[in-house]
N, C-alpha and C positions, 0 to 999 in steps of 0.2 A: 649101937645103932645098926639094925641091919638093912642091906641094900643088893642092889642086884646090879652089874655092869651090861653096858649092851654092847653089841659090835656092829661093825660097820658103818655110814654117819646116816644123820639123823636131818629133819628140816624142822626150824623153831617157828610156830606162827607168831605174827604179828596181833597185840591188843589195842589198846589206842595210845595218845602222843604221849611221850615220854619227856619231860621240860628238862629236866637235869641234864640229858644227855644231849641236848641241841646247842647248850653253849659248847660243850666240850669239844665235840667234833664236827660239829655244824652239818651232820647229818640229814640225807635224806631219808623219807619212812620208806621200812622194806618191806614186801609183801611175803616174804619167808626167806631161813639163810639155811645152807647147809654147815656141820661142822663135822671131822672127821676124828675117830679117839686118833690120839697122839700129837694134836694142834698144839703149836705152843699160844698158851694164852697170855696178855698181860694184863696184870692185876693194880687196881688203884685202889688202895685201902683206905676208907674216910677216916684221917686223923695219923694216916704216913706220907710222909711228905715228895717220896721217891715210888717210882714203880715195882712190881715185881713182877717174874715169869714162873706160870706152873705147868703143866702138860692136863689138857681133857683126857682122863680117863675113861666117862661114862653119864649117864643119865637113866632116871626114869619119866618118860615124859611127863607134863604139869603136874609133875611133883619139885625131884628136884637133880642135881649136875652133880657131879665128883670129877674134883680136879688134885692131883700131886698137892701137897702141901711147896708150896712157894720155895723157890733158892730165897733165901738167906732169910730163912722160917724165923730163928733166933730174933731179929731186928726187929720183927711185926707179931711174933708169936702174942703180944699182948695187947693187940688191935683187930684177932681173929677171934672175939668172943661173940655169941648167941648176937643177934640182930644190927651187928655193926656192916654200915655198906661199902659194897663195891660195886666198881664200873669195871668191865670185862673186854676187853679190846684182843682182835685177834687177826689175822689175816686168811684169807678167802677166794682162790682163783684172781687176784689180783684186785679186791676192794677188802676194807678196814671193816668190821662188822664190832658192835657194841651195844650193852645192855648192861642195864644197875639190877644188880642182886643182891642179897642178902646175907649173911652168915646163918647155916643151920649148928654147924657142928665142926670141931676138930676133931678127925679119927684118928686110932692111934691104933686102935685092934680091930680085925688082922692085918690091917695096911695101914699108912700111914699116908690120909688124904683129907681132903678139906668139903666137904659138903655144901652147898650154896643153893639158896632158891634157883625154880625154874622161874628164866623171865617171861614177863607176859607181854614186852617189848621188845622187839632186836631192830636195829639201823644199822643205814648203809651207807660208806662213802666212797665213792670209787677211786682211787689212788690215782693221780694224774698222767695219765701217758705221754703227753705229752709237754709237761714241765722238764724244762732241763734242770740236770742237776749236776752240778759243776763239783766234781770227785776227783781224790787221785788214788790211784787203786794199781798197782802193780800187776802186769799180765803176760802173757805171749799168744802167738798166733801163731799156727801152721796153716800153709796155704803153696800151696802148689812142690809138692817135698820139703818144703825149706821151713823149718822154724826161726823167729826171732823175737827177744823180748820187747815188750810195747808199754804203754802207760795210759790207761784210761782214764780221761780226763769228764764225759759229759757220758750220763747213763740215764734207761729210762726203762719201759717195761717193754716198748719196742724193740730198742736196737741202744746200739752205741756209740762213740767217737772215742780211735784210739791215737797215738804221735808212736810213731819210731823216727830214727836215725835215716836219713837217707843217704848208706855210702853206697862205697863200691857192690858189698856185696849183696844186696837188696835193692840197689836202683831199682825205681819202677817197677816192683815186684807185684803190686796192685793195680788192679785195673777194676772202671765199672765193670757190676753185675759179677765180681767173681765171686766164689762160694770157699770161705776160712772157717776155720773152727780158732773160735778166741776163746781164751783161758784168762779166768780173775779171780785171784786171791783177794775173797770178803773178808773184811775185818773181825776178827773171831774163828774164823774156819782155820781147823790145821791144813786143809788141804786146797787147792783150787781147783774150780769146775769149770765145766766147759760148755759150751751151746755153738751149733750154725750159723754163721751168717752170712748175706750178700753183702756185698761192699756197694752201696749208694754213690756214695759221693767222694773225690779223692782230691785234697790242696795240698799244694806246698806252701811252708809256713816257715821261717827262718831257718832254713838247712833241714827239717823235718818233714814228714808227712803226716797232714792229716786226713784219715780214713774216717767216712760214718758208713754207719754197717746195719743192717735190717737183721732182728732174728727170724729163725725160721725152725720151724716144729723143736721149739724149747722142750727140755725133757723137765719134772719137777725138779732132777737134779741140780739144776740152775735154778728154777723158776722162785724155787723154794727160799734158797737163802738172797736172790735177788731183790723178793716184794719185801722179804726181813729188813734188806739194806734200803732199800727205798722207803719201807716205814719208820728205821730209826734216823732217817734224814730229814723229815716231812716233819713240820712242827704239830704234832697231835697230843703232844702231851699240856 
């Protein structure tokens, strides 16, 4: 099969309503999405009962996508033949975007990627901002020279809510309106990131503190694996 990759991303128009996909994610119609190569996509294979993730590679527009052949290819390798569908789910500056495609092709020469119609649908759902979401998530904060470790308890695409200890040596170290840099190890990451925030609001709660915190000019470095963590929390499957 031969194809052509593109760079940089791309905008998918909109055709008319797509039924399959309204119960799924109870999407609203979008009037065009962007996607950028290197997005991780997830993949619903009709007749696998689990999701999968592959990386966008590329497209020709209204023809057709190339995405990595799927992590754990082996398990569905025999559900990725000529016309079997898929629902493509992905994340997007912080809303869910999806469309049902097709199988064109498994490649294997010179790459090893998966082919799929271009859809002539894409939907939007905006991930909740302000849904709480009750997590525990291991962290630390630096704020005013002093590091200490913390425990993220409520995350959103705002801000956060974290608990430390309140002894001696942090008494009171927070106050409104101060500017911390918090650190959270996501589930999956080897490493933990980091973003700005204000501090909102500050309680004491049995011998603890509790801090809500506002982000402020997020970098993708956070932003990225945060919409990840907030989509694998969010019942959309």
């Amino acid at each position: 099969m031969d194809f052509n990759l593109s760079n940089g991303h791309f905008i998918i128009k909109k055709g008319g309503m797509m039924e399959e996909l309204e119960g799924i994610l109870e999407l609203n119609k979008s009037e065009g999405i962007y996607i950028d190569i290197g997005t991780q996509v997830y993949l619903d294979i009709e007749g696998v009962s689990f999701s999968v993730t592959s990386i966008f590679i590329g497209m020709l527009k209204d023809e057709f996508m190339i995405v990595t052949l799927p992590k754990r290819y082996k398990s569905v390798q025999n559900k990725l033949f000529t016309g079997n569908r898929i629902v493509v789910k992905y994340l997007f500056d912080g809303s869910v975007f999806a469309f049902q495609t097709s199988v064109i092709e498994t490649i294997t020469n010179p790459i090893k990627a998966l082919a799929i119609e271009y859809p002539r649908i894409v939907q939007k759902r905006e991930l909740r901002i302000i849904k709480r979401n009750f997590v525990v998530i291991p962290g630390r904060v630096e704020a005013k020279k002093i590091e200490f470790p913390i425990v993220v308890f409520d995350i959103s695409k705002n801000g956060l809510r974290f608990k430390y200890n309140d002894n001696k040596e942090n008494l009171n170290i927070l106050k409104d309106n101060d500017l911390v840099r918090v650190y959270c190890q996501f589930p999956g990451l080897s490493e933990e990131v980091g973003a700005l925030a204000i501090v909102r609001n500050v309680r004491r709660e049995q011998g603890q503190l509790s801090i809500g915190t506002e982000f402020q000019n997020v970098s993708k470095t956070f932003l990225t694996p945060l919409m990840h963590f907030l989509y694998s929390i969010e019942n959309f499957s």
